[in-house]
C-alpha positions as MATLAB code, in Angstrom:
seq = 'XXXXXXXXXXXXXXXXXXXXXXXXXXXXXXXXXXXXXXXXXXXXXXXXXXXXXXXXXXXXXXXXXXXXXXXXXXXXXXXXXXXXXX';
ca = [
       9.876   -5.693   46.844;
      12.057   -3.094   44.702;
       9.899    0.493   43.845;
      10.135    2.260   40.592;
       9.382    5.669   39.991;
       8.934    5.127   36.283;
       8.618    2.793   33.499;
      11.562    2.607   30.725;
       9.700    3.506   27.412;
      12.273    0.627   25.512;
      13.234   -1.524   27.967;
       9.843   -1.796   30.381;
      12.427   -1.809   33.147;
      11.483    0.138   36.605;
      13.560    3.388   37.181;
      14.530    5.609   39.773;
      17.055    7.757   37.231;
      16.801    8.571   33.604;
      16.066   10.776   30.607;
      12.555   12.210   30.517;
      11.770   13.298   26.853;
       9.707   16.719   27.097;
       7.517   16.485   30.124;
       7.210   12.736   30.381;
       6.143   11.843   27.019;
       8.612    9.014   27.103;
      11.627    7.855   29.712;
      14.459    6.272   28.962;
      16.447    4.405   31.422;
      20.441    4.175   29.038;
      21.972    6.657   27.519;
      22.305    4.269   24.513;
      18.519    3.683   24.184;
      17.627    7.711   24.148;
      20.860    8.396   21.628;
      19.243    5.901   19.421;
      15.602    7.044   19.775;
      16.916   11.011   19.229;
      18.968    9.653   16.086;
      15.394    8.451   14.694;
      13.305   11.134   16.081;
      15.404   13.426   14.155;
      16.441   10.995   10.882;
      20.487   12.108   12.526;
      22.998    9.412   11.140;
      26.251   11.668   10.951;
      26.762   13.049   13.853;
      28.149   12.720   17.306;
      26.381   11.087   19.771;
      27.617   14.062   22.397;
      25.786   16.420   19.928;
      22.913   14.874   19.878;
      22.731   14.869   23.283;
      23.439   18.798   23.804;
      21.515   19.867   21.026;
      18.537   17.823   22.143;
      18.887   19.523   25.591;
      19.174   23.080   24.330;
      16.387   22.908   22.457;
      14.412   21.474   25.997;
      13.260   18.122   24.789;
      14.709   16.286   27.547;
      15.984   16.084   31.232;
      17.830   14.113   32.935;
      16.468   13.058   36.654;
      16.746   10.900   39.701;
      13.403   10.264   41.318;
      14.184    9.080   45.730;
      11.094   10.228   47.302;
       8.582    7.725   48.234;
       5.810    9.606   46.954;
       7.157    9.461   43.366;
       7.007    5.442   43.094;
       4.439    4.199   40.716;
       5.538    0.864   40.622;
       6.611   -2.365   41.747;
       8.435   -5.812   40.901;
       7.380   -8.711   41.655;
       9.800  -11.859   42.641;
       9.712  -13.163   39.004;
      10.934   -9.393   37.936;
       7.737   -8.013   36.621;
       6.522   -4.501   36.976;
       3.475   -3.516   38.518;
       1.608   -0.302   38.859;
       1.317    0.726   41.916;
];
C-alpha cells in the first residue's frame, strides 16, 4: 500500500512533493494546478507564468517541499486508488 504525506487540494491525489500555499492552507501537487489557482487568487491574466511563480514566493505565500520521512505520512491508497487518512 503506497503512503502519502499530503492530500492535493485540486486533484485529491496523495503526495510526497509539492507546493504548500502559506503554512498548509492548501497543497498542490502540478505546477500547472498552483499557476492556475495563483492566476485566480490574484485575478492575474497577463502575465508570465514564471512571474507568478517568483512573485508569489517573494512575497512567502508558498513553498515548495518533498515530504520522505515516515512520520510525515497521513495517508494511504487503497488497491482501487483511493486515499485514506491514516
Amino acid at each position: 500500500m503506497k503512503k502519502y504525506a499530503r492530500q492535493c487540494s485540486i486533484t485529491g491525489e496523495g503526495m510526497n512533493e509539492g507546493y504548500v500555499y502559506y503554512d498548509g492552507e492548501m497543497y498542490f501537487k502540478y505546477e500547472k494546478d498552483f499557476i492556475l489557482f495563483l492566476r485566480y487568487q490574484n485575478e492575474i491574466w497577463d502575465l508570465s507564468d514564471e512571474f507568478i511563480l517568483n512573485e508569489s514566493y517573494d512575497n512567502g505565500e508558498y513553498y515548495w517541499t518533498e515530504w520522505t520521512d515516515e512520520e510525515d505520512f497521513e495517508y494511504c491508497e487503497d488497491l482501487m486508488g483511493n486515499l485514506h487518512k491514516i
